[in-house]
C-alpha positions as CSV (number, residue, x, y, z in Angstrom):
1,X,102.1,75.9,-17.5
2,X,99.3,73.5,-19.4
3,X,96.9,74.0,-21.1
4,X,94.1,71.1,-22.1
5,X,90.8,70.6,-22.3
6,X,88.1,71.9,-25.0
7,X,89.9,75.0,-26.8
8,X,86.5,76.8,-27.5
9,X,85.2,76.1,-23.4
10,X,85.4,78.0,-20.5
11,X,88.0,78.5,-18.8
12,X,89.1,76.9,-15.1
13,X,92.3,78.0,-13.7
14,X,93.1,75.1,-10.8
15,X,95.7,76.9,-8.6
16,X,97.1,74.3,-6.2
17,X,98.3,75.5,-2.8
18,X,101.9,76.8,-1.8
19,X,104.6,74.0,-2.9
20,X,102.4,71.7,-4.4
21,X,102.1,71.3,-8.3
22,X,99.7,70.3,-10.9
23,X,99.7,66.8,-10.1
24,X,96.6,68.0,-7.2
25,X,94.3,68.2,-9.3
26,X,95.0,64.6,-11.0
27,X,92.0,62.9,-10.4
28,X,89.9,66.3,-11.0
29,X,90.6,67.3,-14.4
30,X,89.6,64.4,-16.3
31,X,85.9,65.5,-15.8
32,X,86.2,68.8,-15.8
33,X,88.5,68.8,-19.5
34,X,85.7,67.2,-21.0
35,X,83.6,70.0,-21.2
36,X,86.3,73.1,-19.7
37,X,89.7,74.1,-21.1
38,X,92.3,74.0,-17.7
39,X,94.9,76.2,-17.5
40,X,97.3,74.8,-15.0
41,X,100.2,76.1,-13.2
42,X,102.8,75.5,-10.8
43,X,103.7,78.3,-8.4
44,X,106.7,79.2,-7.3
45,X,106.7,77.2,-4.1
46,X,106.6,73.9,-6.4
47,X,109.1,74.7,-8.8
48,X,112.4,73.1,-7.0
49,X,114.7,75.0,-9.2
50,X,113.2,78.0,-7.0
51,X,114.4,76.8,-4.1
52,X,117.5,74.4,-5.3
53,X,116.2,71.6,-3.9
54,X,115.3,68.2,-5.1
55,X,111.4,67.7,-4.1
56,X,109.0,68.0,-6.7
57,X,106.6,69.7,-4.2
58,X,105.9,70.7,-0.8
59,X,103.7,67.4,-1.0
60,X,107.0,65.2,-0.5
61,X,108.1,67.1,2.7
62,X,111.0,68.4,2.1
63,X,111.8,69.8,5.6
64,X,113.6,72.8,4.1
65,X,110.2,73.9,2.2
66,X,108.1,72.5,5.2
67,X,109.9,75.1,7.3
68,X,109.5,78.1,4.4
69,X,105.8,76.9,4.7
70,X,105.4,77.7,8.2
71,X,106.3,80.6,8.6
72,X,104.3,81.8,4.9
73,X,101.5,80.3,6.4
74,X,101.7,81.0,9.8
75,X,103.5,84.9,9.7
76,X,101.0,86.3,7.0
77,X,97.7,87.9,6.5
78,X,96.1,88.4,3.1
79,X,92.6,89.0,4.8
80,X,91.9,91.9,3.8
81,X,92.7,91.2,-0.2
82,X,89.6,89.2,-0.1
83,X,87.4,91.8,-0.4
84,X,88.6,92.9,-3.8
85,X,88.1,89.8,-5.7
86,X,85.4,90.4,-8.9
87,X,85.2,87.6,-10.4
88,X,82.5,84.7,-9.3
89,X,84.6,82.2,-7.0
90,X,83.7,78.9,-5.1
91,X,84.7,78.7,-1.9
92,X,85.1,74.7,-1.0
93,X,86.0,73.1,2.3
94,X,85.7,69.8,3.7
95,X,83.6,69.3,6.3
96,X,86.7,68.1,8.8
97,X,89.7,69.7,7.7
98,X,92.5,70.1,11.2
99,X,94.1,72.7,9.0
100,X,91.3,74.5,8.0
101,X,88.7,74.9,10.3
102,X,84.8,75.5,9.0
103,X,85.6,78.8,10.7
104,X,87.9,79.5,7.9
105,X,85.6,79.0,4.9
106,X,83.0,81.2,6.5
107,X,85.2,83.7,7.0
108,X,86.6,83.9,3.4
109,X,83.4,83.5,1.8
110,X,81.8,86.3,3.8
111,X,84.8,88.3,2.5
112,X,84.8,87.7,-1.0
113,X,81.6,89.4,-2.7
114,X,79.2,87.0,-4.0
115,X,81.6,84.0,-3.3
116,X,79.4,80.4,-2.9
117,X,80.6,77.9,-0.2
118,X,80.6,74.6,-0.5
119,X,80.9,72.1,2.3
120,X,82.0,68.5,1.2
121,X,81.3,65.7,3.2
122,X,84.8,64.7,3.3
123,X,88.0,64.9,5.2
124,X,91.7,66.5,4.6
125,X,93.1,69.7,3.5
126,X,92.9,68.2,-0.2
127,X,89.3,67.3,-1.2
128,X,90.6,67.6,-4.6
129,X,92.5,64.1,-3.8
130,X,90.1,62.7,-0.9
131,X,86.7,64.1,-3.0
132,X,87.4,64.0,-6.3
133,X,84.4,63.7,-7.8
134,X,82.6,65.7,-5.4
135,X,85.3,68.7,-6.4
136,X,84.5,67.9,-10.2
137,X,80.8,68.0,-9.5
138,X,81.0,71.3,-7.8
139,X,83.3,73.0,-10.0
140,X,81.7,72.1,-13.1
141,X,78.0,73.2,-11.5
142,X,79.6,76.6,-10.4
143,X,81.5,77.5,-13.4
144,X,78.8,76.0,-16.0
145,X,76.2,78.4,-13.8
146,X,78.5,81.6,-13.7
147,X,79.0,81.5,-17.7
């Protein structure tokens, strides 16, 4: 875990997806520590010592965790968990994402209570690497407004 940014600021808590690591959300932090604290994380699907292999992440397609990723992503449903988030959250998508369809965004942010969506104009699964500054933008709006 780390932890930067202002000490006295709010607090974001970037989650990156299953077997990727901090290192997502490289070219988004340096905007949002300036006025946020981030407390970062890696999951347990980054953490090769989890798996006892020698990726760092997912992200380097390891076809071991590539297969543990399919069937995680493609054998579960956490739906219906949607409904009992409480706290404000931003729902962002890109506007052509192959693994996420718009579909998809609707959907979760008509399940979360009071959720905002976002759509970028970009493309990818990872606007936080092919929009960085359009992720910074909107996270800093929403969690500056939701204070």
């Amino acid at each position: 875990m780390t932890v930067t940014g202002q000490p006295g600021g709010p607090t974001l808590v970037p989650a990156d997806g299953f077997g990727c690591d901090q290192n997502m959300w490289r070219l988004v932090l340096p905007v949002l520590v300036e006025r946020f604290k981030a407390v970062m994380f890696d999951s347990v699907g980054s953490d090769p010592s989890a798996w006892g292999e020698p990726a760092n992440s997912f992200c380097a397609t390891d076809p071991a965790m590539a297969t543990v990723f399919a069937r995680t992503t493609f054998l579960s449903d956490s739906r219906a968990d949607l409904a009992s988030v409480t706290v404000p959250a931003l729902v962002l998508e890109c506007a052509q994402d192959v693994s996420a369809p718009r579909e998809v965004g609707a959907y979760v942010h008509a399940s979360i209570p009071g959720s905002r969506l976002v759509t970028l104009a970009a493309t990818g699964h990872c606007p936080q690497l092919s929009a960085p500054e359009a992720v910074a933008r909107q996270i800093a709006a929403f969690a500056g407004a939701t204070r």
